[in-house]
C-alpha positions in Angstrom: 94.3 113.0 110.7 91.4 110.4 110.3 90.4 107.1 111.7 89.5 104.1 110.3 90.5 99.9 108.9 89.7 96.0 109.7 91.5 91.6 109.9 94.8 89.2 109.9 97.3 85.6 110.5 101.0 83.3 111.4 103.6 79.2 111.4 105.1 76.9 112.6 108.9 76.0 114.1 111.0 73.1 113.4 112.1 70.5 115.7 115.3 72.5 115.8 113.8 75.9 117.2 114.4 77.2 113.8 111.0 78.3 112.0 110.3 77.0 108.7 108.8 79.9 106.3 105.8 78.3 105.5 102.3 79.8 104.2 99.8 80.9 107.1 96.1 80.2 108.1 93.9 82.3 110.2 91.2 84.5 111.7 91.4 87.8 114.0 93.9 89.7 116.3 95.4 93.1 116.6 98.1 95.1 118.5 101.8 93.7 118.9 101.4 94.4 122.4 98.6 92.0 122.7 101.0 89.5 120.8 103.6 90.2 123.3 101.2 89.1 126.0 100.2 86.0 124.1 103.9 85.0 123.7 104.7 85.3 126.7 102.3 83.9 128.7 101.8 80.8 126.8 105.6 80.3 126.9 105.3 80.3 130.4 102.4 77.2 130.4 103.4 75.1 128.0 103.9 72.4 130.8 100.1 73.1 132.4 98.3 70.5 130.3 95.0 70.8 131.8 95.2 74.1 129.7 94.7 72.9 126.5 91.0 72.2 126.5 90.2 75.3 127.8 92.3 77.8 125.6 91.1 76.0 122.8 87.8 77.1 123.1 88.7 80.7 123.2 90.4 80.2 119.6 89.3 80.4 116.4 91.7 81.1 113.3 90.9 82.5 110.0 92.6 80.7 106.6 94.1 83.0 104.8 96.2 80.7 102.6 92.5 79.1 101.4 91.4 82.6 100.5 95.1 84.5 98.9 96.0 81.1 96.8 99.3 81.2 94.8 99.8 84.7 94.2 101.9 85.4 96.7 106.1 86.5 97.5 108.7 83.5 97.5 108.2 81.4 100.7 111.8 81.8 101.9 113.5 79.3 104.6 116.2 81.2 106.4 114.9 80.7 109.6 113.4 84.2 110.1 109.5 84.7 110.7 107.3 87.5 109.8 103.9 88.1 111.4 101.7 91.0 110.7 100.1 92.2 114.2 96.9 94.7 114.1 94.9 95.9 116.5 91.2 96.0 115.4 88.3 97.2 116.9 86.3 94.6 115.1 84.2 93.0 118.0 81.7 96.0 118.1 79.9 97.1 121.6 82.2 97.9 123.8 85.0 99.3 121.8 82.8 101.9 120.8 83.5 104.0 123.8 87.2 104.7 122.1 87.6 107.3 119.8 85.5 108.8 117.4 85.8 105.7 114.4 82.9 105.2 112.6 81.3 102.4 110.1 82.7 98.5 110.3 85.5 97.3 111.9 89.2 99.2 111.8 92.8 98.1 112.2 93.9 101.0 114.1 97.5 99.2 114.6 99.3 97.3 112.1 102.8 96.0 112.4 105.0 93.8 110.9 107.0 91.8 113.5 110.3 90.4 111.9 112.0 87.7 114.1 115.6 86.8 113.1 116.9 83.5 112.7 117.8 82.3 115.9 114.7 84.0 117.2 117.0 86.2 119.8 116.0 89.5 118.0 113.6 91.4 116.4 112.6 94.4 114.0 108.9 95.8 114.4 108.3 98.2 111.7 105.0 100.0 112.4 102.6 101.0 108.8 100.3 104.2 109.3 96.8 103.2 109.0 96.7 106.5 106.9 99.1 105.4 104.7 97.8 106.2 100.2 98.7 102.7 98.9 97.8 101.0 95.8 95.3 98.3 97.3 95.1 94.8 95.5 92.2 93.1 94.5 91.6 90.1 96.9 88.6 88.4 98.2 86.4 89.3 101.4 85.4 86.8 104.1 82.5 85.7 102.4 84.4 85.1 99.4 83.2 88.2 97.6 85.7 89.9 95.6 86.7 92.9 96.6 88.7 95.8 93.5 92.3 97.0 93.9 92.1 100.9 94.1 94.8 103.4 94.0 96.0 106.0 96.8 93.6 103.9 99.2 94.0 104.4 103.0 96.3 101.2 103.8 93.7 99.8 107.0 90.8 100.1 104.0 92.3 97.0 102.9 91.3 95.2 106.4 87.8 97.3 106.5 86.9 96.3 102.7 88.1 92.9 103.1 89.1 91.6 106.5 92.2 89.5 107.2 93.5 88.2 103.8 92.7 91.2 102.4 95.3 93.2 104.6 97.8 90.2 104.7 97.8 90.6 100.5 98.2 94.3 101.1 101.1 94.0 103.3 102.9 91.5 101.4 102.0 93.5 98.1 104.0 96.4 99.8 106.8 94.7 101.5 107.5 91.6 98.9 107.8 89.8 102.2 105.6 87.0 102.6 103.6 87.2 106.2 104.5 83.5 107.8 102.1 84.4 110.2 98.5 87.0 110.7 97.6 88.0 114.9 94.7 90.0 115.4 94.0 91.9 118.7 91.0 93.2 119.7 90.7 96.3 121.6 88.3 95.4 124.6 90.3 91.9 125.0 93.6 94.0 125.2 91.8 96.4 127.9 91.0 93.2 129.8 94.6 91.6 129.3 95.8 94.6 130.8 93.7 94.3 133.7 94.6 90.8 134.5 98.4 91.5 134.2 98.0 94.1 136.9 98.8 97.3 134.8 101.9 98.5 132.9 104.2 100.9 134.6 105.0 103.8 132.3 106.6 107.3 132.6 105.4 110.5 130.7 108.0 113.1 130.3 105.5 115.7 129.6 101.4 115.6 130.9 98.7 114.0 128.5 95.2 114.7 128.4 92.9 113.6 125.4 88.9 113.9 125.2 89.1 111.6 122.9 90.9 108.6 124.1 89.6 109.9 127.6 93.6 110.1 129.1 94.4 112.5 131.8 98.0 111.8 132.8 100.5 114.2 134.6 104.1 114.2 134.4 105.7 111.4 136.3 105.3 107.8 136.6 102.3 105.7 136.5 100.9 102.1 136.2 98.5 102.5 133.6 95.0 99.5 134.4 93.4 98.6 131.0 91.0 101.7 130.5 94.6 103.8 130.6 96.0 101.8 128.2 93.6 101.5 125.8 93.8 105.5 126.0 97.1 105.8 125.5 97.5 103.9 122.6 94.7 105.2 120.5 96.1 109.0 121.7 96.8 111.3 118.6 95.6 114.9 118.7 96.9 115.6 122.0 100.1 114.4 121.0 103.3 115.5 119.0 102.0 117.1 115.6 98.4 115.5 116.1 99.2 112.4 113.5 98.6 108.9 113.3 102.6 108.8 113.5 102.6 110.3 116.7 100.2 107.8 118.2 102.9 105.2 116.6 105.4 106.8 119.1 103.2 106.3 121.6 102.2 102.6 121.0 105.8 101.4 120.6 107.1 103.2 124.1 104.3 101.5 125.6 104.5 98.1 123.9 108.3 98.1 125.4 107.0 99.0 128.5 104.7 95.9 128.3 107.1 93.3 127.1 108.9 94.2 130.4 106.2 94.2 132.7 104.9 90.5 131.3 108.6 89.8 132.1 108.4 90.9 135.6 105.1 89.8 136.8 106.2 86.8 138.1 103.5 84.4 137.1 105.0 81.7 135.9 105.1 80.4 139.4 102.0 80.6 139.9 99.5 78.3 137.9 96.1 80.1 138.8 97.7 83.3 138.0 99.3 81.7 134.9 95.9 80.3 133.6 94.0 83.7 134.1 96.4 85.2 132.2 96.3 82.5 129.1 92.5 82.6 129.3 92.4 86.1 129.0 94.8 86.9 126.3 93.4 83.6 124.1 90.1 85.3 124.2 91.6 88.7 123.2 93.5 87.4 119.7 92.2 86.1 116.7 95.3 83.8 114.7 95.8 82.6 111.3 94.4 78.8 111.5 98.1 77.7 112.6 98.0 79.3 115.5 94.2 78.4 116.5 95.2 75.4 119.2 96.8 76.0 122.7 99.3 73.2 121.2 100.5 75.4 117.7 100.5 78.7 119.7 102.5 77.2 123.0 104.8 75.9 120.7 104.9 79.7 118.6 105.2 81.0 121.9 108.3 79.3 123.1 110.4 79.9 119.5 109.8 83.7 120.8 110.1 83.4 125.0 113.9 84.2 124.8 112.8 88.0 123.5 112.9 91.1 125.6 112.4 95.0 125.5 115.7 95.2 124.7 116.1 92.8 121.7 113.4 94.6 119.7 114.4 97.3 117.5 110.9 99.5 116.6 110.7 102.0 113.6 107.8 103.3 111.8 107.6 103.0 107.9 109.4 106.0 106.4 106.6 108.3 104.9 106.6 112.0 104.3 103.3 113.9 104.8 100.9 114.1 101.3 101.2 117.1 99.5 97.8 116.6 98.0 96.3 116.1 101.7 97.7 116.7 105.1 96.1 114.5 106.4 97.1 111.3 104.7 101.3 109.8 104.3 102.5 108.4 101.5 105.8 106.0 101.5 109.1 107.1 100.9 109.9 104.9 98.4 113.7 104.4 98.2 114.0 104.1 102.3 110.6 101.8 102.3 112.4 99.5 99.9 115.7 99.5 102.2 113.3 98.7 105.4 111.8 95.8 103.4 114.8 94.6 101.9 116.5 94.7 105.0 113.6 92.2 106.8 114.2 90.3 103.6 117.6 89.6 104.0 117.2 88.9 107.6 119.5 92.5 108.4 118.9 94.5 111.1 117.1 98.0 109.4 119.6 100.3 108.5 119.3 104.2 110.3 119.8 105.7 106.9 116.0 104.5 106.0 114.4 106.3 108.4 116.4 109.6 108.5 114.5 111.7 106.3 111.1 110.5 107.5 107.8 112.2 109.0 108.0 111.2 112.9 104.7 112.4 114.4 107.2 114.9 116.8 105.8 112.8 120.2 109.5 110.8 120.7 110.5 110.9 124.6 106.5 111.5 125.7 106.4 108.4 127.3 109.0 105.8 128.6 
């Protein structure tokens, strides 16, 4: 498989706790794990006020309701939020060290994070980056418009046209309309990692990529931010080699995360608290609803109440090209169950997913 992509966004909650489907603004961020992080944290400090002015510096959000207009799915209001996470390697320098990804910016991860109403569950469904879609037409960051193409590389649409351009592609997909766009970059998630302590993980099995530079034996292991990173942009070492077995990878670790932010026991600790908020705030870009301390606290809280366990994670259901191995394409019937499951605000039925590529790396980590 090949590497490659690019940009994304998010809204805001009711008086009630409920959120109100409402279009998004925004900027930059990337992998639901970093979101996790984000969430949690800032739940945890929303009564620090001397935070504000600092985390607000660290944020800047990208509009992408200025830049996609009217042509867009129904804004529904069941109380239910959806959010597309990627993780980009857009802030060039230091990310280069990962991989082998070449020419602009990538959205490795992309993820579309559905939180029921009531906001005490959610689905994650996970969209190969080397998934053939039928891009839109949609307009770059400097207003430039950018042509639709067929059989396109879905994280194209983020490396041709940043943020909106993804968001349109996604909602073109889905005929779910993205409430909210987090982008996280790769370095800031290294560091996030880092300042949380490490995530404890176990591999059933021993891991060791040259390319991700991850040398892990069987057993347990609290993986610093250099780890991390590794593990979740591991492929060829992995399952079948795939994108989708990287996807295995990144959701076993992303659980593993949501419990360890759990766990960590800062939210006694105001110092520890801050570095934590300072450091994830640096590592997202939001939609421009989520780009003050204030409209991402208050995001935060509507999702605190969330754990490992109340976050069901599948991977889009795509069989393997039979024009090229190394792209997906979608399996149509069980793609438009998954999405008209989120719709409805239904949990994802197992039918959708039984008869899909898996990337063969389930049970490698835990």
């Amino acid at each position: 498989m090949t590497e490659q992509s690019r940009d994304g966004r998010i809204g805001p909650l009711r008086p009630s706790g409920r959120r109100r489907k409402q279009p998004a603004r925004g900027r930059r961020a990337a992998t639901v794990a970093a979101w996790s992080a984000a969430v949690l944290v800032l739940a945890g400090g929303s009564g620090l006020g001397y935070v504000y002015l600092k985390l607000n510096g660290n944020l800047q959000g990208v509009d992408i309701n200025a830049r996609l207009g009217t042509d867009r799915p129904k804004n529904l209001d069941n109380g239910s939020m959806d959010i597309l996470v990627l993780g980009s390697d857009s802030r060039s320098g230091a990310n280069a060290a990962y991989g082998e990804d070449e020419g602009g910016a990538r959205s490795d991860t992309a993820m579309v994070v559905h939180v029921f109403e009531g906001h005490r569950k959610a689905s994650v469904v996970s969209i190969p980056r080397d998934t053939l879609v039928e891009r839109p037409s949609c307009t770059d960051e400097r207003g430039t418009a950018v042509a639709g193409e067929r059989r396109a590389m879905f994280n194209t649409a983020y490396e041709v046209g940043g943020p909106a351009c993804a968001v349109k592609t996604v909602e073109s997909m889905s005929g779910i309309r993205m409430d909210h766009y987090i982008e996280v970059d790769f370095t800031g998630f290294k560091k996030l990692i880092d300042e949380l302590g490490g995530v404890e993980i176990t591999t059933t099995r021993s891991i060791k990529d040259t390319k991700s530079h991850l040398d892990l034996a069987p057993g347990t292991h609290t993986l610093d931010g250099e780890q991390s990173l590794g593990l979740v942009r591991t492929r060829k070492s992995v399952g079948d080699g795939s994108d989708l077995g990287r996807i295995q990878l990144q959701q076993a670790f992303i659980k593993a995360f949501i419990d360890q932010v759990k766990d960590v026991g800062v939210f006694g600790n105001p110092k520890k608290l801050l570095d934590l908020a300072d450091t994830a705030t640096k590592a997202i870009t939001p939609d421009s609803e989520l780009d003050s301390a204030g409209e991402l606290m208050s995001f935060a809280k509507g999702l605190s109440a969330l754990g490992a366990e109340d976050v069901h994670m599948i991977t889009m259901p795509v069989r393997y090209d039979p024009a090229d191995p190394n792209r997906v394409v979608p399996l149509e019937a069980q793609s438009r169950q998954v999405w008209q499951a989120l719709k409805s605000d239904r949990p994802v039925p197992a039918s959708a997913t039984e008869d899909a590529a898996t990337g063969q790396a389930d049970g490698l980590v835990k």
